[in-house]
C-alpha positions as CSV (number, residue, x, y, z in Angstrom):
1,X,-0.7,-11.8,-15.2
2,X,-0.7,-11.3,-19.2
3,X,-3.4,-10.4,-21.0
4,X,-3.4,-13.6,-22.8
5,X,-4.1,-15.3,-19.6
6,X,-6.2,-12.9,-17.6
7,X,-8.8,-13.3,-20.9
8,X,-8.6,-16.8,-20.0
9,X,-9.4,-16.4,-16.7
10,X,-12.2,-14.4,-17.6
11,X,-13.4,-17.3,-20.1
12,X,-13.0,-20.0,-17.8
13,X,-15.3,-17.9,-14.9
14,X,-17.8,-16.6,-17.1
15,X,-18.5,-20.6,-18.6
16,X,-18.7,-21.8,-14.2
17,X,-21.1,-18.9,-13.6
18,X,-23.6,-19.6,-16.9
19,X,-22.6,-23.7,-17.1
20,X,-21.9,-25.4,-13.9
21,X,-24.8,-26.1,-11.5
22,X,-24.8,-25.7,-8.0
23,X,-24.9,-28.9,-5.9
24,X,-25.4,-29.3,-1.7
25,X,-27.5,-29.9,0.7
26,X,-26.1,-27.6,2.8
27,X,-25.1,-23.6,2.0
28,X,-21.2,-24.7,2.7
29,X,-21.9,-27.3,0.5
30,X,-23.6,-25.2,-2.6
31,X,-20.5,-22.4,-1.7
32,X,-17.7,-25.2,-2.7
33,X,-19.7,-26.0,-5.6
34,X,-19.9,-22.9,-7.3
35,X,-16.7,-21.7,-6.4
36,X,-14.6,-25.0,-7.1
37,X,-13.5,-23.8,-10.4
38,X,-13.6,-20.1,-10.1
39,X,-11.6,-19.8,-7.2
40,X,-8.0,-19.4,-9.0
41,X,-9.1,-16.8,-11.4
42,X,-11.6,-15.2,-8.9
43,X,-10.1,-12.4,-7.9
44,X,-9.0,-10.9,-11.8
45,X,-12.7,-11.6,-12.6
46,X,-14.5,-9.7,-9.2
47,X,-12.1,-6.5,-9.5
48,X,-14.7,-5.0,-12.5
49,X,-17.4,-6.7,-10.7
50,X,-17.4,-5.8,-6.7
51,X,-17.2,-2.2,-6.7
52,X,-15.7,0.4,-4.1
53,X,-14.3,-2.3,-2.2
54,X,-10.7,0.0,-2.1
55,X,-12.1,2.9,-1.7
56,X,-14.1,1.3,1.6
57,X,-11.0,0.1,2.9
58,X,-9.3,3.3,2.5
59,X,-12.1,5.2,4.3
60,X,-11.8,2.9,7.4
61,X,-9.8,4.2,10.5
62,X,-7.3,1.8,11.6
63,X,-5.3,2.0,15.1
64,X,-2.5,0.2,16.1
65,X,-3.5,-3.1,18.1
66,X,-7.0,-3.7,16.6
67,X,-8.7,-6.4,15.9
68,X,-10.4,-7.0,12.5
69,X,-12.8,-10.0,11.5
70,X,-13.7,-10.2,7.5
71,X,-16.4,-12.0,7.4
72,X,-17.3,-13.8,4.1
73,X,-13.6,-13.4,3.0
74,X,-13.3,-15.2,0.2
75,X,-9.9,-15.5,-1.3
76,X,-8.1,-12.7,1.5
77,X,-7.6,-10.0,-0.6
78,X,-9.7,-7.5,1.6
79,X,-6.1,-7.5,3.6
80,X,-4.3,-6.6,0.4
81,X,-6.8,-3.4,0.5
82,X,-4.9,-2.0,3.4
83,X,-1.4,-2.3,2.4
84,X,1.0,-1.3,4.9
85,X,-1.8,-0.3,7.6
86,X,-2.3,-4.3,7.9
87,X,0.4,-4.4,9.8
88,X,-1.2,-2.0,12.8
89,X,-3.6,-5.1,13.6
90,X,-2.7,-7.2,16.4
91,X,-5.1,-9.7,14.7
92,X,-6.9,-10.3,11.7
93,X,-9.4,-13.5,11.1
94,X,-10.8,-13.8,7.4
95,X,-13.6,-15.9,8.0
96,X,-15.1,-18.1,5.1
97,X,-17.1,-21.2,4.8
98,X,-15.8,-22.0,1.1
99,X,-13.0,-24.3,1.3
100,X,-11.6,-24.0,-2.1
101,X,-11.8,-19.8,-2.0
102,X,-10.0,-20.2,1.6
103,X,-7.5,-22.4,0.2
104,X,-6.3,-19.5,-2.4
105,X,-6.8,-16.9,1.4
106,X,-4.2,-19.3,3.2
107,X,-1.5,-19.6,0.2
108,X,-2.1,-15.5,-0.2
109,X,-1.2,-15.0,3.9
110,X,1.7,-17.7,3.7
111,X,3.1,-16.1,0.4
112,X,3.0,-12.7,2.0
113,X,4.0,-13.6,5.4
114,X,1.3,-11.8,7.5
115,X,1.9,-13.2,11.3
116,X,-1.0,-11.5,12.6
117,X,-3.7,-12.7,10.0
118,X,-5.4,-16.3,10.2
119,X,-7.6,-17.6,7.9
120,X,-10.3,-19.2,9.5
121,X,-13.2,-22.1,8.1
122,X,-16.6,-20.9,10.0
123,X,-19.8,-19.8,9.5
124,X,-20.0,-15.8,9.4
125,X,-23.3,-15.8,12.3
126,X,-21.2,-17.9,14.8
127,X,-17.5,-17.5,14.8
128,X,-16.0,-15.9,18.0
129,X,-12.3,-15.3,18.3
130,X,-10.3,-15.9,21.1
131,X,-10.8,-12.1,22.2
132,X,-14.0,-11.1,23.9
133,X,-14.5,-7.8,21.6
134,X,-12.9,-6.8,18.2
135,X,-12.5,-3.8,17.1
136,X,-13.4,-3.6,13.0
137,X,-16.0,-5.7,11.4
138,X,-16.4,-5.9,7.4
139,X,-18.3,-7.5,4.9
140,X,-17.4,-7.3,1.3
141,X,-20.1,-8.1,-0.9
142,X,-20.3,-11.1,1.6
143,X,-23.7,-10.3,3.0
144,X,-26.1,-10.8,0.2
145,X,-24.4,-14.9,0.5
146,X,-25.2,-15.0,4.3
147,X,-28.9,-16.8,4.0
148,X,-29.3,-15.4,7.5
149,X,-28.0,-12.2,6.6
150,X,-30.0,-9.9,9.7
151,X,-28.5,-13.1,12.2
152,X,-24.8,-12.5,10.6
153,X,-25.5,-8.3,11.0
154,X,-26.8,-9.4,14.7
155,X,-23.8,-10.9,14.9
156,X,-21.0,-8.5,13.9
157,X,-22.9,-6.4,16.7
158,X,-22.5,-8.6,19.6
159,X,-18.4,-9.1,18.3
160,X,-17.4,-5.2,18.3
161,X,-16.8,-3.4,21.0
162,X,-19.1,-0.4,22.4
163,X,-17.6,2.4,19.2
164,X,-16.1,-0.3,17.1
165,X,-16.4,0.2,13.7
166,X,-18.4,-1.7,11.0
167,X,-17.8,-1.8,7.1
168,X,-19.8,-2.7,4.4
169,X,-19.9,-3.0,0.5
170,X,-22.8,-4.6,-1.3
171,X,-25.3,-5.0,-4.0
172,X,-28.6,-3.8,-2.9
173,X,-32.0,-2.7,-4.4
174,X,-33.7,-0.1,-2.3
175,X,-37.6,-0.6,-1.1
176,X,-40.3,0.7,-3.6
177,X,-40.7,3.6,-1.3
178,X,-37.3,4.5,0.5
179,X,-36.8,7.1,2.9
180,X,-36.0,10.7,1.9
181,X,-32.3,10.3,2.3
182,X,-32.0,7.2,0.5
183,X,-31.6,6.4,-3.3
184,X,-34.8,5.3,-4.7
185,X,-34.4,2.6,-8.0
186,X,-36.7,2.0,-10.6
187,X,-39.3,-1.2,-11.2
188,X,-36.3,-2.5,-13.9
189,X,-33.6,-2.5,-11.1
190,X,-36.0,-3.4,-8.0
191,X,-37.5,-6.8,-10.2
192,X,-34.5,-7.2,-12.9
193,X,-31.2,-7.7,-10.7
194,X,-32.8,-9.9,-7.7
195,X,-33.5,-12.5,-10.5
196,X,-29.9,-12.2,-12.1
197,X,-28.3,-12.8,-9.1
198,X,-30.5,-15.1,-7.4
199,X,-28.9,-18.0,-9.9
200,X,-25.7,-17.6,-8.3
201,X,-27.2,-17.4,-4.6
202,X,-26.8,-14.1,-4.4
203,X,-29.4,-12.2,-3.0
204,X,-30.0,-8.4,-3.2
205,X,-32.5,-7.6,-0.6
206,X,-34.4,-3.7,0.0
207,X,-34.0,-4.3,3.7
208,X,-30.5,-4.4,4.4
209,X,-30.0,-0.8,4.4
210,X,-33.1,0.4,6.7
211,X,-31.9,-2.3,8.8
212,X,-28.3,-1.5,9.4
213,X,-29.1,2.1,9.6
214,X,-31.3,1.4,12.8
215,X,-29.0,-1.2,14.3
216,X,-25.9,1.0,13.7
217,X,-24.6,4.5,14.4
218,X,-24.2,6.2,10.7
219,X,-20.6,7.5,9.9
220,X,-20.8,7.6,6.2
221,X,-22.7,6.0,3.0
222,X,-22.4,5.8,-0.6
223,X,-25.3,4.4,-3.0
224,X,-24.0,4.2,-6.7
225,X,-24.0,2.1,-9.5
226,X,-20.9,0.4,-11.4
227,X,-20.7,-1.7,-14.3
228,X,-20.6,-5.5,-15.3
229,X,-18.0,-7.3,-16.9
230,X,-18.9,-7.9,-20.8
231,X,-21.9,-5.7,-20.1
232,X,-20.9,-2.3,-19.4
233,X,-24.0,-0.8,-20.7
234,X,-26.0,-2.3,-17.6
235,X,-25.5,-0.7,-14.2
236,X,-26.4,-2.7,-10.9
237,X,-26.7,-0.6,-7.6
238,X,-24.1,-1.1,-4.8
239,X,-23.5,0.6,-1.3
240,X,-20.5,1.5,0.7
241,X,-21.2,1.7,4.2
242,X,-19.4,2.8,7.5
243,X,-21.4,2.7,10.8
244,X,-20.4,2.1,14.6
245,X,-21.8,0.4,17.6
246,X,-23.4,3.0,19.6
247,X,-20.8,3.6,22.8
């Protein structure tokens, strides 16, 4: 993509997130709203916006035969993150409730010509695949969009096998008083970036971390902070997570 057009891009997605208003009823409803004219020039936008996605994906074990559900895909390129370890899967179901962001995940697997991947319409705290246990769950800035965010978490516990493997990368503010071996943030961050987001459904919530960590068997974390696009002088706190369910 040129310059000239990824600019445009940018344009175009930064006048849907301050401009267009979010319609529905229904959260599948308000998701198609919002995302209806973003969803070609998505993923230019999000790559200086959601970070440590690749550097999650590269940290994730991967054995031939698996089974990996992507819940809250988006647009399908969590399965570009992999590159030629995709192909070790025996399934992969990117999972989305957005029609018009799945639309751009089903032209991505059809232009690529992954037989093993599906892209799949459902609701990230109910879908069950064909196979009783999977092996690799993720969610890619996809949890703070889940309303029921502790029912979708529930949820990716009851799919994985005992010792399958979770992923996670998200915003986050941490509680006022965090335990010792977590990053505490200030009042600005804690009260400041639950508002910004909050306009675009987005929710940053203090408890996702404390509750994952009981839930789930720590491998590794990383709490940092990146940048915004067209305000790179403001950081906003994101973690990369890898846990398992307890054998």
């Amino acid at each position: 993509m040129s310059y000239l057009n990824t600019r445009l891009n940018d344009v175009k997605t930064v006048w849907q997130l301050l401009v267009s208003r979010i319609d529905g009823q229904t959260h599948t409803e308000r998701l198609n709203s919002f995302y209806q004219g973003q969803a070609v020039g998505y993923d230019q936008f999000r790559k200086r916006l959601l970070h440590g996605r690749c550097e999650l994906f590269e940290s994730l074990p991967v054995s031939a035969g698996d089974i990996w559900v992507d819940l809250g895909t988006g647009t399908g390129e969590n399965a570009e993150l992999w590159g030629q370890r995709l192909q070790q899967f025996q399934r992969a179901y990117l999972v989305d409730l957005c029609q018009p962001l799945l639309d751009v995940c089903s032209q991505r697997i059809s232009d690529r010509g992954w037989p093993n991947v599906s892209a799949v319409c459902h609701d990230a705290t109910s879908f069950t695949p064909p196979e009783s246990h999977v092996d690799l769950v993720t969610f890619s800035y996809s949890l703070t969009m889940i309303p029921d965010w502790f029912q979708a978490v529930n949820h990716a516990w009851d799919l994985l096998r005992p010792g399958g493997m979770l992923g996670i990368v998200d915003f986050y503010v941490s509680r006022k008083y965090p335990p010792h071996n977590l990053q505490s943030h200030g009042w600005f961050q804690r009260n400041f970036w639950p508002v910004w987001f909050a306009g675009d459904n987005v929710f940053l919530n203090s408890d996702h971390l404390p509750y994952l960590l009981d839930r789930f068997e720590l491998i590794s974390l990383n709490e940092s902070q990146g940048s915004l696009p067209f305000l790179p002088f403001l950081k906003v706190p994101f973690y990369s997570l890898i846990a398992k369910k307890p054998l």
